[in-house]
C-alpha positions as CSV (number, residue, x, y, z in Angstrom):
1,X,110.5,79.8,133.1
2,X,113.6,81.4,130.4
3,X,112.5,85.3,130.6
4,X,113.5,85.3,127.0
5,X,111.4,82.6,125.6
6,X,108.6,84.7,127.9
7,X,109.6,87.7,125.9
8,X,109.7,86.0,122.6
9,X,106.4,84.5,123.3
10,X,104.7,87.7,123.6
11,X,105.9,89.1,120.5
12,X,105.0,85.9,118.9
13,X,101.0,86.8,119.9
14,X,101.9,90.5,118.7
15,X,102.2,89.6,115.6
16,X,99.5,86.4,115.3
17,X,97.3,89.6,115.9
18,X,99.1,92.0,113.7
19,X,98.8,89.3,110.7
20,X,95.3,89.2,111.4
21,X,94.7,92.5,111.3
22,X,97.1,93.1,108.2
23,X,95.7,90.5,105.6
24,X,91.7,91.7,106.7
25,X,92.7,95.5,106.6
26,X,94.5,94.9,103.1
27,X,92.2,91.9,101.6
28,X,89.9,94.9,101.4
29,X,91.5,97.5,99.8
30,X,91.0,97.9,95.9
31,X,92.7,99.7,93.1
32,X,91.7,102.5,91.0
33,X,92.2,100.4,88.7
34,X,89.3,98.2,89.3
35,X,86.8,101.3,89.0
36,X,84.6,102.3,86.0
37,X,84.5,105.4,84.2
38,X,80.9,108.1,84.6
39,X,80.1,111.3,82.7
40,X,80.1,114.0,85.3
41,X,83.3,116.5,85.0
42,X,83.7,119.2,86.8
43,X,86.5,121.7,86.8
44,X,89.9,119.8,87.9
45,X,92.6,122.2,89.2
46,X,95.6,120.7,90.2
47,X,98.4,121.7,91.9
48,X,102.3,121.0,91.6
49,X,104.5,122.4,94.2
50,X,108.0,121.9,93.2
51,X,111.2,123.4,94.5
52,X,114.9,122.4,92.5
53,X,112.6,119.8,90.6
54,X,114.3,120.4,87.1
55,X,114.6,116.4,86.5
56,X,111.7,115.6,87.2
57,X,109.1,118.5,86.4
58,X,108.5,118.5,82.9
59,X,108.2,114.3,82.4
60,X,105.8,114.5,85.3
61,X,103.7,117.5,83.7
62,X,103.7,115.6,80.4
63,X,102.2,112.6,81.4
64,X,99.3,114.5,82.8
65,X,99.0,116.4,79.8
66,X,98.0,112.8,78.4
67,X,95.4,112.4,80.5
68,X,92.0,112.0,79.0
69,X,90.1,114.1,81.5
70,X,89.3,117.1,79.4
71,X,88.7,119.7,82.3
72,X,91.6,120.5,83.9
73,X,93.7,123.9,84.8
74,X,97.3,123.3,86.2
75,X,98.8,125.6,89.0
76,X,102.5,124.7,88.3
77,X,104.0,126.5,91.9
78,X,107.9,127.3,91.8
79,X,109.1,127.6,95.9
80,X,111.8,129.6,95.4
81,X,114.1,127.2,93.4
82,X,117.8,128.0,92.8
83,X,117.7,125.4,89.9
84,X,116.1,125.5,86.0
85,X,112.7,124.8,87.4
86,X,110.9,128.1,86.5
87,X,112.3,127.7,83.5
88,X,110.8,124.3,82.6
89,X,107.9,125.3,84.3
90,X,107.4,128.2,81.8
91,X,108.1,126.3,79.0
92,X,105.0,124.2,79.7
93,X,102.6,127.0,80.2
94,X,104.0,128.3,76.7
95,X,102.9,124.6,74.8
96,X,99.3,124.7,77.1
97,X,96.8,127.6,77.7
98,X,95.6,125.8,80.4
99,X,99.2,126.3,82.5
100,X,100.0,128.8,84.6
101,X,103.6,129.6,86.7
102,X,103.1,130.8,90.4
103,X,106.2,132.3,91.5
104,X,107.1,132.5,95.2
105,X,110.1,134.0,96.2
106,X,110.3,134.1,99.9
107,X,108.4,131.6,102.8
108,X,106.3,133.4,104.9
109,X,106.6,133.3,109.2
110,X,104.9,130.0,110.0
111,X,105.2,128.2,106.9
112,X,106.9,125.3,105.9
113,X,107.6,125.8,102.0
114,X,105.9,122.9,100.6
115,X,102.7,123.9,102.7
116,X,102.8,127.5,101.4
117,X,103.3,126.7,97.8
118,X,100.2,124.4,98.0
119,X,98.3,127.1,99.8
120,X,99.1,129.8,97.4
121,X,98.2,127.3,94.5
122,X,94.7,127.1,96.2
123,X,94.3,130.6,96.5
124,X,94.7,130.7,92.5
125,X,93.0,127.8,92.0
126,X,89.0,127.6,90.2
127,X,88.3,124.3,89.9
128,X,85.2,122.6,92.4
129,X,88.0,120.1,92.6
130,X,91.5,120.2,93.6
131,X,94.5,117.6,93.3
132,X,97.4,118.0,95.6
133,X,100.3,116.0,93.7
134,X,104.1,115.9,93.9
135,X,106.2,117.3,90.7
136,X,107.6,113.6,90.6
137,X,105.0,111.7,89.8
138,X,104.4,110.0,86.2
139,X,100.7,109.5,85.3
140,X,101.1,105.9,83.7
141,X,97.2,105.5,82.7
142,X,95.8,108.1,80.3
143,X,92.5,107.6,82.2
144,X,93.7,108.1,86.3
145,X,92.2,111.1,86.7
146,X,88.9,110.2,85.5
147,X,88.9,107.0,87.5
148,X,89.4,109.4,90.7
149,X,86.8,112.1,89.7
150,X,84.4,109.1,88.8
151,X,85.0,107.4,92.0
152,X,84.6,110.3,94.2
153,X,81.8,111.4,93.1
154,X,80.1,108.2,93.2
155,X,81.0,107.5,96.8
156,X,80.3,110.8,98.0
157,X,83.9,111.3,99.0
158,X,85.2,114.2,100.3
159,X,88.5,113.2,99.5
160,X,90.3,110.5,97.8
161,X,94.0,109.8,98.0
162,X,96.2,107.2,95.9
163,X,99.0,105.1,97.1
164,X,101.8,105.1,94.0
165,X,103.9,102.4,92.3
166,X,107.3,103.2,93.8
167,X,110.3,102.9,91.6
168,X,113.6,101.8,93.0
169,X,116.9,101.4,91.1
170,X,119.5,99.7,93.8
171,X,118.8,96.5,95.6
172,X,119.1,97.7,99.3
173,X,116.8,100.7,98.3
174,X,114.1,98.8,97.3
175,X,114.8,96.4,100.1
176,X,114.4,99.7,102.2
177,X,111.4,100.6,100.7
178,X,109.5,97.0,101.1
179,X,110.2,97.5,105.1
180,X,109.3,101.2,104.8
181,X,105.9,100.4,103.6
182,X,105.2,97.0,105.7
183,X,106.4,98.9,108.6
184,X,103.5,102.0,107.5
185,X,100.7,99.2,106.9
186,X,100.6,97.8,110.3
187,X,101.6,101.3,112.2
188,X,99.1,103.5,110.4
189,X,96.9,100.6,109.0
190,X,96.1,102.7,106.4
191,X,92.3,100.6,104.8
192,X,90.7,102.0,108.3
193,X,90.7,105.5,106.3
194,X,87.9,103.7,104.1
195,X,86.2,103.0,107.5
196,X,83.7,106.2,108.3
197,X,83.6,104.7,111.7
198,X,87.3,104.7,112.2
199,X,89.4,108.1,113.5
200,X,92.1,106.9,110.8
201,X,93.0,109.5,108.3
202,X,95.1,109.0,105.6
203,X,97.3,111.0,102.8
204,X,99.6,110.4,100.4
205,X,101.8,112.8,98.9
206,X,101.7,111.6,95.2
207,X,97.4,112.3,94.9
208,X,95.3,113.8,97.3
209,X,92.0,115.3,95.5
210,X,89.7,116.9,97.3
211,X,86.6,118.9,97.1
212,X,86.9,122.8,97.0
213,X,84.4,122.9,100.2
214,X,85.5,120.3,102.4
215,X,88.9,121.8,101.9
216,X,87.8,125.4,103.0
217,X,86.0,123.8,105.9
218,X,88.8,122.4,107.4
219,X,90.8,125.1,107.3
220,X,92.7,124.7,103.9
221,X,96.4,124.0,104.5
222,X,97.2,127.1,107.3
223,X,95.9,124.2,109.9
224,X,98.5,122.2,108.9
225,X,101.1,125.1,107.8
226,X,104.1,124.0,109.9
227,X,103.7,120.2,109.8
228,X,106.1,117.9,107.6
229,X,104.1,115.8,106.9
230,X,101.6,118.0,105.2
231,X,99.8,115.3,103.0
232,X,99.3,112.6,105.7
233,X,98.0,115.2,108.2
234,X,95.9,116.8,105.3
235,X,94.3,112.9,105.5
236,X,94.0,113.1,109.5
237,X,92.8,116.1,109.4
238,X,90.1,115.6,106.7
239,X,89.3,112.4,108.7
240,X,89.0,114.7,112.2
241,X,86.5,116.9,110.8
242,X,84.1,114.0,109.8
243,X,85.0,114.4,106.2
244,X,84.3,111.0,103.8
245,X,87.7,109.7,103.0
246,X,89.1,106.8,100.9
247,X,92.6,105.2,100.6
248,X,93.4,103.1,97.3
249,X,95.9,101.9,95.5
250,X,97.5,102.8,92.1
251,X,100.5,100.9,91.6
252,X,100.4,100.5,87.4
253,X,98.9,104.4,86.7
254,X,100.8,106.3,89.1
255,X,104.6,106.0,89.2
256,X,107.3,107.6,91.6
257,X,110.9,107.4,92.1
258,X,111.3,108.0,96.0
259,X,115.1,108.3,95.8
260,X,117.8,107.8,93.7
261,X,120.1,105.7,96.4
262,X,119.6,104.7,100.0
263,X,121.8,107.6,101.1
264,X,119.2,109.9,100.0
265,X,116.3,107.6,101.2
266,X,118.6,108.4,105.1
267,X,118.2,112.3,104.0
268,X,114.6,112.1,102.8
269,X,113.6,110.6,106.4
270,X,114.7,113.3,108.2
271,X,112.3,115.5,107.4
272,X,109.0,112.8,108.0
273,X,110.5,110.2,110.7
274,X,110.6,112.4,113.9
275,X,107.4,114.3,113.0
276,X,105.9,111.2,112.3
277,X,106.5,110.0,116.1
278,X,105.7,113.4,117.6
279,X,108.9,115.0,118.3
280,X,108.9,112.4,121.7
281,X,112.2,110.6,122.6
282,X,110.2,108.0,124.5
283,X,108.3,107.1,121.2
284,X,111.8,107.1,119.2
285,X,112.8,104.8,121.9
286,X,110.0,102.9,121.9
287,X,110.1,102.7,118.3
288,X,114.0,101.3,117.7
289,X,113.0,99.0,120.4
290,X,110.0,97.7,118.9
291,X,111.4,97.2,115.6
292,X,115.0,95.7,117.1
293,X,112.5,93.2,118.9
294,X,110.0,92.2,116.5
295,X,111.8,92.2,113.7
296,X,115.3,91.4,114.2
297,X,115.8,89.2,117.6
298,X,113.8,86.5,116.1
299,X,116.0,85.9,113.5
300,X,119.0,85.7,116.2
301,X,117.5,83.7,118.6
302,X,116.3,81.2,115.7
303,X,119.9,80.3,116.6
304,X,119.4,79.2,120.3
305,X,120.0,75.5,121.4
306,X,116.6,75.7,123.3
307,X,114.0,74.2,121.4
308,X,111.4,76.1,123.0
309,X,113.5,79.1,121.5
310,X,113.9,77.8,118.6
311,X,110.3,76.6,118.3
312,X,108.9,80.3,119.2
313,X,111.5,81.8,117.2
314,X,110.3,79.9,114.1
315,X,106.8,80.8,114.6
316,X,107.7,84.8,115.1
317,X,109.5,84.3,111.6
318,X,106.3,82.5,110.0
319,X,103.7,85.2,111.0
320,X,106.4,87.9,109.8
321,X,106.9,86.6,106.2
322,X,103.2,85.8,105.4
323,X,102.5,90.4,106.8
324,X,105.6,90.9,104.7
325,X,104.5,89.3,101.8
326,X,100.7,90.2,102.2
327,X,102.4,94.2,102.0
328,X,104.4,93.7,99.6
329,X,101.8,92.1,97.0
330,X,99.1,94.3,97.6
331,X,101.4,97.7,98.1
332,X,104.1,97.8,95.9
333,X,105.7,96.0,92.4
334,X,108.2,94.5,94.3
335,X,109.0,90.9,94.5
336,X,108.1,89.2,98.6
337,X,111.6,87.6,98.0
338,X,113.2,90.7,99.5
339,X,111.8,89.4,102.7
340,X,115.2,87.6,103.1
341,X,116.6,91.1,103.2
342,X,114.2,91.7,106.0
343,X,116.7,91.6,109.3
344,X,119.1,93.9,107.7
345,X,116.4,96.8,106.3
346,X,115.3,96.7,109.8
347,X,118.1,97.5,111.6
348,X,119.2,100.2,108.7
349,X,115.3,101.4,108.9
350,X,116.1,101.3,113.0
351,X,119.3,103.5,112.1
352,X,117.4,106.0,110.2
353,X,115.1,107.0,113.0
354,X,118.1,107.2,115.2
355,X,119.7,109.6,112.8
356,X,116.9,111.6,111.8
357,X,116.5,111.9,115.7
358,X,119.8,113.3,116.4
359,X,120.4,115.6,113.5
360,X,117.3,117.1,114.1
361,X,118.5,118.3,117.9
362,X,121.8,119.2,116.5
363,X,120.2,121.3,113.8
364,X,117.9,122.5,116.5
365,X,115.5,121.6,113.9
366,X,114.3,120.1,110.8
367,X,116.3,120.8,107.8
368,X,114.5,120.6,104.1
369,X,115.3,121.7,101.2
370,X,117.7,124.3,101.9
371,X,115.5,125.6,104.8
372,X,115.8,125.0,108.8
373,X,112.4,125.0,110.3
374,X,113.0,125.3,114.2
375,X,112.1,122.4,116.3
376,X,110.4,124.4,119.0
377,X,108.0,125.6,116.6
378,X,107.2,122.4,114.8
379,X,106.9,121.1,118.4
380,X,104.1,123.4,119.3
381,X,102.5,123.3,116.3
382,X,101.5,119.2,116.7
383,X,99.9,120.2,119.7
């Protein structure tokens, strides 16, 4: 029997069961839309990390301001940005009582930066609550924040985190993006963080509220001090400690521009994409393999003049395009047309891990934001 149509038979059962999984997983996830408004509010402190944020702090800070939530103190934390930010910050604690300007001015041994700034927001912090949230994100609906007090406290959550709308200006970005996330909902399968039966934690940068207690109990954010990916593993590790945990979706109240062009979607990577496959070659390998496999061969070997190849191939393409658009609808604003994009964002998605792979060993470690955090170190630290 043709090895390839062998080959291309397996990944056609790969992803029967993948699709399977996928619509179930997402058919069950709701919006925080959806959720109804109760009395109970307690004292909200969030905190905004931001380091050479100057376009983007004060809109974001405004439209929170316009929330309805009446309790709230912000912790605005400037990580030793080179840029206006300070300044912007200050200006907003000047038009609000309720604002106050951390300044940090140099990163503490073990720390990644964004880490320490939300640590050292904590530290100031009062509220029984806390919200984690990213100096880029637009509150869209005036009532988001009561939504997410209101539904975490009626679920008895420990935590509660909030997938974004995500705003893309170029074609090929948003292209990018659409595979980003249908690549994320099948690999992390994010709904089994709803599950309190699963091990599946998740995080999203753009809101993660949590309570004051379950935070303290799991260590605050010196367990996860040297990670990357501080607001994902602040999910896992939530999730580890038997903390409640919910995932949701929030694409009309909460807005966030990723990146400006796919050449700084490349640079953004480099800081998540080898973290997020443990620092192991064999998983990067495994990885470009996959994706070249799954997502790309199909499409070449639709092509074949064996109908048995052909037939498969067909198939493989089918089950792809009803996961793609099933993502697409239920985790972005994006149209499930960009599916015909799909072969190229995969091999430029396949590229990114490649590069974020091999800068990271020349670098001899992960570069962010003006700051080189040594490989070795992040290494042991996922251990």
């Amino acid at each position: 029997m043709n090895l390839l149509f062998i080959f291309l038979s397996a990944i056609l059962v790969v992803w029967i069961v993948l699709s399977i999984d996928v619509w179930r997983g997402l058919g069950k996830l709701i919006s925080i839309e959806e959720f109804q408004l109760t009395a109970d509010r307690p004292l909200l402190s969030i905190i905004v990390p931001a380091r050479n944020e100057e376009e983007t702090i004060s809109d974001s800070i405004l439209s929170q301001l316009d929330q309805d939530y009446d309790r709230i103190e912000w912790i605005l934390v400037n990580d030793r940005s080179t840029d206006s930010t300070q300044g912007k910050m200050e200006a907003m604690a000047k038009k609000d009582k309720r604002i106050s300007v951390l300044q940090i001015d140099s990163l503490e041994e073990g720390w990644l930066g964004k880490n320490q700034a939300l640590y050292k927001g904590y530290k100031r912090s009062k509220g029984s609550l806390i919200l984690f949230t990213d100096a880029d994100v637009l509150y869209k609906d005036p009532l988001t924040l009561s939504r997410a007090v209101s539904f975490l406290q009626s679920q008895k959550l420990d935590h509660l985190t909030l997938a974004p709308g995500i705003k893309s200006q170029t074609f090929w970005l948003k292209c990018f993006v659409a595979f980003f996330l249908f690549g994320f909902s099948f690999y992390k399968r994010p709904w089994k963080a709803n599950d309190p039966s699963s091990k599946t934690g998740m995080g999203v940068g753009a809101f993660n509220l949590v309570t004051r207690s379950a935070y303290e109990e799991i260590g605050t954010h010196e367990k996860i001090k040297n990670m990357p990916d501080d607001d994902l593993q602040l999910g896992i590790t939530m999730k580890k400690r038997g903390k409640s945990q919910a995932f949701l979706t929030a694409l009309k109240s909460l807005e966030v521009e990723w990146y400006h062009s796919l050449k700084e979607a490349f640079k953004g990577l480099e800081k998540n994409t080898f973290a997020g496959l443990h620092y192991s070659i064999l998983l990067v390998l495994f990885a470009m393999i996959g994706v070249f496999s799954s997502t790309v061969l199909p499409f070449l070997t639709v092509f074949s003049k064996d109908p048995s190849i052909v037939t498969v191939s067909l198939l493989i393409i089918f089950f792809i395009g009803i996961t793609y658009v099933k993502v697409i609808k239920k985790m972005t604003n994006e149209s499930p047309f960009l599916f015909l994009s799909l072969p190229v964002t995969a091999l430029l998605f396949t590229y990114s891990i490649a590069r974020a792979t091999v800068l990271t060993f020349k670098r001899g470690g992960v570069e962010w934001r003006g700051t080189i955090y040594p490989l070795k170190v992040l290494k042991q630290k996922r251990k």
